[in-house]
mmCIF file as gemmi writes it, N, C-alpha and C atoms, coordinates in Angstrom:
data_model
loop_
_atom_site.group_PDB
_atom_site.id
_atom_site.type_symbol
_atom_site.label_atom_id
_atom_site.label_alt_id
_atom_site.label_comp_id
_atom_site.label_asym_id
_atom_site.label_entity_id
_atom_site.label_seq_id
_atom_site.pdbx_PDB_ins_code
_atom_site.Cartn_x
_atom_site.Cartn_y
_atom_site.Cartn_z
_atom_site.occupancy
_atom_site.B_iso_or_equiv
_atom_site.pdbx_formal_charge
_atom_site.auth_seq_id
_atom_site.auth_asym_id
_atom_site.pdbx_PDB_model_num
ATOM 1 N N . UNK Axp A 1 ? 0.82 -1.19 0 1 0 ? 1 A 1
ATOM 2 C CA . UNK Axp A 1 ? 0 0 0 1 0 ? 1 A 1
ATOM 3 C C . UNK Axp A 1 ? 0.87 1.261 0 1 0 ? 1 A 1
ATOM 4 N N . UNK Axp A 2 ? 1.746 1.252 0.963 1 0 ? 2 A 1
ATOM 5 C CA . UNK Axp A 2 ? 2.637 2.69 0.618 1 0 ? 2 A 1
ATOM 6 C C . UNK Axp A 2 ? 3.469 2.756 -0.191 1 0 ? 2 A 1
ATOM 7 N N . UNK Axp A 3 ? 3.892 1.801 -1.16 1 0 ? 3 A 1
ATOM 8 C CA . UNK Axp A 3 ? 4.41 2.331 -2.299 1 0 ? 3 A 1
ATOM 9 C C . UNK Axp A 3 ? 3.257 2.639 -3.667 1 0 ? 3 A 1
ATOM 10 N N . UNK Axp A 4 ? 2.008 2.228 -3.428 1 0 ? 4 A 1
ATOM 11 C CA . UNK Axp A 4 ? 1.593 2.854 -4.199 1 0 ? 4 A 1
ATOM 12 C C . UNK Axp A 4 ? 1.63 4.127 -4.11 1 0 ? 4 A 1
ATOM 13 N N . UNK Axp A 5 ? 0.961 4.573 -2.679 1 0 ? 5 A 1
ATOM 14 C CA . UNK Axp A 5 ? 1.204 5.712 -2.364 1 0 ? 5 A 1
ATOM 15 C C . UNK Axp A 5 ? 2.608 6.69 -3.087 1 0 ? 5 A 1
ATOM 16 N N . UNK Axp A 6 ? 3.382 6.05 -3.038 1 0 ? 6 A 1
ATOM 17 C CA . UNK Axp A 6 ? 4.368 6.896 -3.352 1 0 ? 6 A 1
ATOM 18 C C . UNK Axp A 6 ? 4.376 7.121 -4.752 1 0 ? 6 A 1
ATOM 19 N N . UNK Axp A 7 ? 3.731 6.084 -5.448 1 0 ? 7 A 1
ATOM 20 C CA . UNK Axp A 7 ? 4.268 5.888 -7.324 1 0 ? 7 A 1
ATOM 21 C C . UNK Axp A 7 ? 2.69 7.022 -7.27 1 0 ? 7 A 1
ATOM 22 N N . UNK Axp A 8 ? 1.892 7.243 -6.705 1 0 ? 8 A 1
ATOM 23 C CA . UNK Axp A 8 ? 0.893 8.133 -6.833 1 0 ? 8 A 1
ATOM 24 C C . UNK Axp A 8 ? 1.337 9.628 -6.377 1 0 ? 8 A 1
ATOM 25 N N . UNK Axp A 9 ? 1.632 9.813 -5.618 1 0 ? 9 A 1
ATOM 26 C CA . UNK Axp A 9 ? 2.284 10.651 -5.342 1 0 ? 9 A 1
ATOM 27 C C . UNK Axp A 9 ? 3.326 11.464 -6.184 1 0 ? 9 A 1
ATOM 28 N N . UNK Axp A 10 ? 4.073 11.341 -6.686 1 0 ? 10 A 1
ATOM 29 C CA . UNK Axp A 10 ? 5.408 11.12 -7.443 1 0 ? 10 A 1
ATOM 30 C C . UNK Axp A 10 ? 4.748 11.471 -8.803 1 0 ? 10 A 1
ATOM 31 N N . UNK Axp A 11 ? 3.329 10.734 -9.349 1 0 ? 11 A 1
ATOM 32 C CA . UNK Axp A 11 ? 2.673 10.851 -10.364 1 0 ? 11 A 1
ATOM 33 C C . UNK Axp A 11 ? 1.881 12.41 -10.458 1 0 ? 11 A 1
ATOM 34 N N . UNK Axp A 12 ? 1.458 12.599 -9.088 1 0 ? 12 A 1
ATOM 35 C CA . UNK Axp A 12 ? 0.759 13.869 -9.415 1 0 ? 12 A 1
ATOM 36 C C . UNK Axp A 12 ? 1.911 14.837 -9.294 1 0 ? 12 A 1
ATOM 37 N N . UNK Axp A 13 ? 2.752 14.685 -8.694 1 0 ? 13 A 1
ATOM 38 C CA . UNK Axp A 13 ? 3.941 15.724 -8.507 1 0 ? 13 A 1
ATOM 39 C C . UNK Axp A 13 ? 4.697 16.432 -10.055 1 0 ? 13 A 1
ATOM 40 N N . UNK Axp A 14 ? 4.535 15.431 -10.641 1 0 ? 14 A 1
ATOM 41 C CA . UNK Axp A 14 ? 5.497 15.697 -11.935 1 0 ? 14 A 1
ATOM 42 C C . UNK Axp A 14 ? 4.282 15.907 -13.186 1 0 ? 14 A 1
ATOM 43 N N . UNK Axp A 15 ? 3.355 15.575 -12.854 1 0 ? 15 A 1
ATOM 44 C CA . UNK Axp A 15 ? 1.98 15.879 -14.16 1 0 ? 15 A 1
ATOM 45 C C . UNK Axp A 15 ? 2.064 17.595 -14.51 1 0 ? 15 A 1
ATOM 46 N N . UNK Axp A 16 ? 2.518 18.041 -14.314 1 0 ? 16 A 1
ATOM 47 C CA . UNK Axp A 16 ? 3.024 19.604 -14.45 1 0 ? 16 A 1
ATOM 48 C C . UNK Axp A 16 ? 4.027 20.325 -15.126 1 0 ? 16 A 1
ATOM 49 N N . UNK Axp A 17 ? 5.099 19.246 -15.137 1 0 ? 17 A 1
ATOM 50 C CA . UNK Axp A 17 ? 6.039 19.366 -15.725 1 0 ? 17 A 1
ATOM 51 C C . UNK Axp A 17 ? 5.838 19.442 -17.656 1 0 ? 17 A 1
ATOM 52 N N . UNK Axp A 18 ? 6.865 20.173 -18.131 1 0 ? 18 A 1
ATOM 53 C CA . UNK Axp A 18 ? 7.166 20.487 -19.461 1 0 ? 18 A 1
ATOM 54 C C . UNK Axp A 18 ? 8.139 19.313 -19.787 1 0 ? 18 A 1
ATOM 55 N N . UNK Axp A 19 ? 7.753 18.663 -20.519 1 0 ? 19 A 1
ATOM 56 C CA . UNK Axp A 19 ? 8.773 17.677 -21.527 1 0 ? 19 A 1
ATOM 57 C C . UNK Axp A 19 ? 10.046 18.339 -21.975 1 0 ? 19 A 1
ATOM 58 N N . UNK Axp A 20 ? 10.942 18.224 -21.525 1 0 ? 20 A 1
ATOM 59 C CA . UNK Axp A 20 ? 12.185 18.908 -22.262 1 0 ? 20 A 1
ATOM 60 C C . UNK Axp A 20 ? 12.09 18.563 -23.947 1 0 ? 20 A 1
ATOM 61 N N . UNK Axp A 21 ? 11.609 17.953 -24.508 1 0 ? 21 A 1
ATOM 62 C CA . UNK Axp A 21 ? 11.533 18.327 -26.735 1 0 ? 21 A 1
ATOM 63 C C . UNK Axp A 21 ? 10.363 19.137 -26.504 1 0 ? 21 A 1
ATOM 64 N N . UNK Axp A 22 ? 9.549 19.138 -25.85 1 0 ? 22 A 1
ATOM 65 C CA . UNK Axp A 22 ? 8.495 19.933 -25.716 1 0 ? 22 A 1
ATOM 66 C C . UNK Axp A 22 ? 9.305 22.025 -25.734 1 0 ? 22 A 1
ATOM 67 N N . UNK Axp A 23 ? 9.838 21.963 -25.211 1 0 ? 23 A 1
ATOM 68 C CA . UNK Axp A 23 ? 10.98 22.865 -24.611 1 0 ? 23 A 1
ATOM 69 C C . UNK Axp A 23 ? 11.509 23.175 -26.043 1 0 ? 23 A 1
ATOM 70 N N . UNK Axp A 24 ? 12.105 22.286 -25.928 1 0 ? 24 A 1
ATOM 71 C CA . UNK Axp A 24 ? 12.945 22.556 -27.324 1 0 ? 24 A 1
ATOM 72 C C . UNK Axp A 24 ? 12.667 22.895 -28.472 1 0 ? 24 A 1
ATOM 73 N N . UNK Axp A 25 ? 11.584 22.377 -28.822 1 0 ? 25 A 1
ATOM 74 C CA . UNK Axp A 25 ? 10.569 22.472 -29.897 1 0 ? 25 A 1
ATOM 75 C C . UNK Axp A 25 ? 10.54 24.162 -30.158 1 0 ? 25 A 1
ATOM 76 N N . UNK Axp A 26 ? 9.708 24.371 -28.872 1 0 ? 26 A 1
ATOM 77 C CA . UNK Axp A 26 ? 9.09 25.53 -28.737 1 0 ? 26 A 1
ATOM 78 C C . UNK Axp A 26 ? 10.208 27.088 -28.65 1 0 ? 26 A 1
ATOM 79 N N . UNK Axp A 27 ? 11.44 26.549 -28.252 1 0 ? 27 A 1
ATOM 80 C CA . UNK Axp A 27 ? 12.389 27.568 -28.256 1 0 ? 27 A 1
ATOM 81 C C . UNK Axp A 27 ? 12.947 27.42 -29.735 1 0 ? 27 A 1
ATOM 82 N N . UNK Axp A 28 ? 13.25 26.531 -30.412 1 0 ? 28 A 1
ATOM 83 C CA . UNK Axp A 28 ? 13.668 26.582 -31.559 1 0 ? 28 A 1
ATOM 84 C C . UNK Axp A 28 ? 12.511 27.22 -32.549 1 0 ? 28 A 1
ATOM 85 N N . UNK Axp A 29 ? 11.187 26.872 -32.582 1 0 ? 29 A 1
ATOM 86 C CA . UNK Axp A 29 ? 10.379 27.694 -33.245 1 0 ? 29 A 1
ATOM 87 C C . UNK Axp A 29 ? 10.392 29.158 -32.993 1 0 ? 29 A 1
ATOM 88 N N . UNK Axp A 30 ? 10.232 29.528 -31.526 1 0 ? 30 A 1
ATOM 89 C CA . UNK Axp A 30 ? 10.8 30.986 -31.364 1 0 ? 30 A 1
ATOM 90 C C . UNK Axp A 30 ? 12.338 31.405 -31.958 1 0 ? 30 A 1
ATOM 91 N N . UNK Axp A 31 ? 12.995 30.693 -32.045 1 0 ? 31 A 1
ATOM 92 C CA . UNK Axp A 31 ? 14.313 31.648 -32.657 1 0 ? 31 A 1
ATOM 93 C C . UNK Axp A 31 ? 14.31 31.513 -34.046 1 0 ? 31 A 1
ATOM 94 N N . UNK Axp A 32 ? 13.468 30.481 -34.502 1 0 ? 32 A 1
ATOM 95 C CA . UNK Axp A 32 ? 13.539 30.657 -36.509 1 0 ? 32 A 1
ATOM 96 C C . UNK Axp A 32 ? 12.529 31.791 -36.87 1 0 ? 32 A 1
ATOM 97 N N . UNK Axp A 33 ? 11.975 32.315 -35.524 1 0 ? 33 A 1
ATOM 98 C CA . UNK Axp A 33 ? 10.886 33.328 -35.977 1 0 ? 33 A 1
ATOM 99 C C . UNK Axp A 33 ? 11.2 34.537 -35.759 1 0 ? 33 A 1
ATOM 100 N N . UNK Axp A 34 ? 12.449 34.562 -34.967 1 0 ? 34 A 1
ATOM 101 C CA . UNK Axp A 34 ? 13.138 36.059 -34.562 1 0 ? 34 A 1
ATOM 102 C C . UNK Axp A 34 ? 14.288 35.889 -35.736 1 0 ? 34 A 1
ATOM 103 N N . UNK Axp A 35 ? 15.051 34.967 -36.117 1 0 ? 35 A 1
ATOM 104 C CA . UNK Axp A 35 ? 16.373 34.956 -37.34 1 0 ? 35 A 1
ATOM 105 C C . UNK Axp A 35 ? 15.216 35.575 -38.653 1 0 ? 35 A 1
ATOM 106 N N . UNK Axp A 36 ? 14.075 35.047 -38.758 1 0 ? 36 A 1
ATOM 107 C CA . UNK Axp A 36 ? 13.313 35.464 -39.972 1 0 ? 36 A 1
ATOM 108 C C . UNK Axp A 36 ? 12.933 36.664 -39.856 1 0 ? 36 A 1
ATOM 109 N N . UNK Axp A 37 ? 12.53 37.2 -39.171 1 0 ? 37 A 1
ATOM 110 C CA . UNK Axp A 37 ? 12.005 38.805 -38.724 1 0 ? 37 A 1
ATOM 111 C C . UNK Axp A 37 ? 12.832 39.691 -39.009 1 0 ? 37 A 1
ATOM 112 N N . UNK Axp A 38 ? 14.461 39.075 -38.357 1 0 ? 38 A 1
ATOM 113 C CA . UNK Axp A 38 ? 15.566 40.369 -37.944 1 0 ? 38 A 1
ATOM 114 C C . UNK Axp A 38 ? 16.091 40.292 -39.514 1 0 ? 38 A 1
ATOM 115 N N . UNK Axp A 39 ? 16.262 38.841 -40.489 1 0 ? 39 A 1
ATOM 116 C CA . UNK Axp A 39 ? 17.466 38.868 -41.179 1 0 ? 39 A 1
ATOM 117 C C . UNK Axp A 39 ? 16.775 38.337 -42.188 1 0 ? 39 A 1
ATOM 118 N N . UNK Axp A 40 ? 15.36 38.536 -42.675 1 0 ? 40 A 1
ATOM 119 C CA . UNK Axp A 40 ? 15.049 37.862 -43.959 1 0 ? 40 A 1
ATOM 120 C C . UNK Axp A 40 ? 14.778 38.732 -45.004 1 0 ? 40 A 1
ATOM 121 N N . UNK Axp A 41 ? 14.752 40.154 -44.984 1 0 ? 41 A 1
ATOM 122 C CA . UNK Axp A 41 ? 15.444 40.627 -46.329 1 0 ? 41 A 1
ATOM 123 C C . UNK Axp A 41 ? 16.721 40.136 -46.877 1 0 ? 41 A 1
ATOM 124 N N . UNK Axp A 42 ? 17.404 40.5 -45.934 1 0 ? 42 A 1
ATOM 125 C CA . UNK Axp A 42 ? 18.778 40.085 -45.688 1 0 ? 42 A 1
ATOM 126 C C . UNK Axp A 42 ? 19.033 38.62 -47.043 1 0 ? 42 A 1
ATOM 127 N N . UNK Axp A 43 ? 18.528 37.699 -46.261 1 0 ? 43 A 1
ATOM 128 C CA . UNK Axp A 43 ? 18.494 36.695 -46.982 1 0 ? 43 A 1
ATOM 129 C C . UNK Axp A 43 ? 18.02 36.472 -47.9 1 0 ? 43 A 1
ATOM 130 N N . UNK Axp A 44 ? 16.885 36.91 -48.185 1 0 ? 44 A 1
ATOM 131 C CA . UNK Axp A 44 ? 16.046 37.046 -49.703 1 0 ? 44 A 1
ATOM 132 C C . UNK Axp A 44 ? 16.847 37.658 -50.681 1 0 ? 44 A 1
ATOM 133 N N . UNK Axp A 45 ? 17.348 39.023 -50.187 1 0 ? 45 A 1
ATOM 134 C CA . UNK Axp A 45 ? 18.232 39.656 -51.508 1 0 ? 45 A 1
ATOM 135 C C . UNK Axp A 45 ? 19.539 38.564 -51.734 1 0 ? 45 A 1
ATOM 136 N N . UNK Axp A 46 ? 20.488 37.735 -50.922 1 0 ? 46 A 1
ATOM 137 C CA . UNK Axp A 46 ? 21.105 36.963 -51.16 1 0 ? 46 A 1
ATOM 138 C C . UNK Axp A 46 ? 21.141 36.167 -52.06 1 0 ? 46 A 1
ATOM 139 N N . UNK Axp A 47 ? 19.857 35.338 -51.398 1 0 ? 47 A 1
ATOM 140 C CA . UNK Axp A 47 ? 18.867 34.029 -52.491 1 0 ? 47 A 1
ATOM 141 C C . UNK Axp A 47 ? 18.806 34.648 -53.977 1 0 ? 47 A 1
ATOM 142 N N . UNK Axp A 48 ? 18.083 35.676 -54.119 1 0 ? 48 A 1
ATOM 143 C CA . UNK Axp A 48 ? 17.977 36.742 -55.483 1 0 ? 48 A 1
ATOM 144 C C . UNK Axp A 48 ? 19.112 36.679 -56.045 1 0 ? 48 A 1
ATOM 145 N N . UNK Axp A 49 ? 20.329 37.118 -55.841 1 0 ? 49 A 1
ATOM 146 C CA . UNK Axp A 49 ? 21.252 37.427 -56.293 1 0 ? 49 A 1
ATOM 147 C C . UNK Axp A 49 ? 21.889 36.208 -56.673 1 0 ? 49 A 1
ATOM 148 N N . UNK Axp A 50 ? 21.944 35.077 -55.629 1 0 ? 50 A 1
ATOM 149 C CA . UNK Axp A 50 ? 22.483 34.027 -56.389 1 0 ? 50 A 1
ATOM 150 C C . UNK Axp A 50 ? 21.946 33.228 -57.485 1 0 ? 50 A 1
ATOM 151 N N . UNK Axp A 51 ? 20.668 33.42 -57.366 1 0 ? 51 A 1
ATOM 152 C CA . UNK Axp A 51 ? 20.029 32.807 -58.661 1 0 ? 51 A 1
ATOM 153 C C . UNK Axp A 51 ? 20.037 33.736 -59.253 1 0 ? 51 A 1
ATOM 154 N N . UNK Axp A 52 ? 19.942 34.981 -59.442 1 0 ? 52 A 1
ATOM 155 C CA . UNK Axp A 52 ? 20.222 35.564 -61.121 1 0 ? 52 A 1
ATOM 156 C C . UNK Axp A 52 ? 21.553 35.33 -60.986 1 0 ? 52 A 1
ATOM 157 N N . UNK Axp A 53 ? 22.452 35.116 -60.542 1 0 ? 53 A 1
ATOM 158 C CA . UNK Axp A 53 ? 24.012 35.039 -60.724 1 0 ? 53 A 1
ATOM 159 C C . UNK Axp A 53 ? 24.187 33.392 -61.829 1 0 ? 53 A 1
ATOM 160 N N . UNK Axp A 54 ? 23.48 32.737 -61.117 1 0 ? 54 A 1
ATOM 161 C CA . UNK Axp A 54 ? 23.594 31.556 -61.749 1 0 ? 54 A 1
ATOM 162 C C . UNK Axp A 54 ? 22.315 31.277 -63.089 1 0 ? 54 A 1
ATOM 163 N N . UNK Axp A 55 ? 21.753 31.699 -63.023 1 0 ? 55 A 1
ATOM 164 C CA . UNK Axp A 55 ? 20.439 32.187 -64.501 1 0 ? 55 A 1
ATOM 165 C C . UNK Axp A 55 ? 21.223 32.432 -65.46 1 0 ? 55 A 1
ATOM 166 N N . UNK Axp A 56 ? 21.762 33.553 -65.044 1 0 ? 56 A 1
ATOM 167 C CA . UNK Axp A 56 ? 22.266 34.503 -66.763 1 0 ? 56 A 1
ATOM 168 C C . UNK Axp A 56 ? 23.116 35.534 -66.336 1 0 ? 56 A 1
């Protein structure tokens, strides 16, 4: 009986918790959305340039 207690216990304790890929996920989607914001002209005129460079 008291180790259920405990594996119950232990169970509601941590039901709260964030999944660390959960985490990760969610911070990596935030920083491809701040690199795109700050630096995607940036990159677009790049992209542009190398394909007309390589076009003609």
């Amino acid at each position: 009986m008291r180790l259920l207690e405990r594996a119950w216990t232990r169970t509601r304790d941590e039901r709260g918790d964030v999944p660390g890929w959960v985490m990760i996920t969610v911070m990596s989607a935030g920083l491809v959305a701040i690199l795109t914001a700050v630096a995607g002209p940036q990159l677009r005129s790049m992209l542009e340039s190398a394909l007309s460079a390589v076009g003609g």
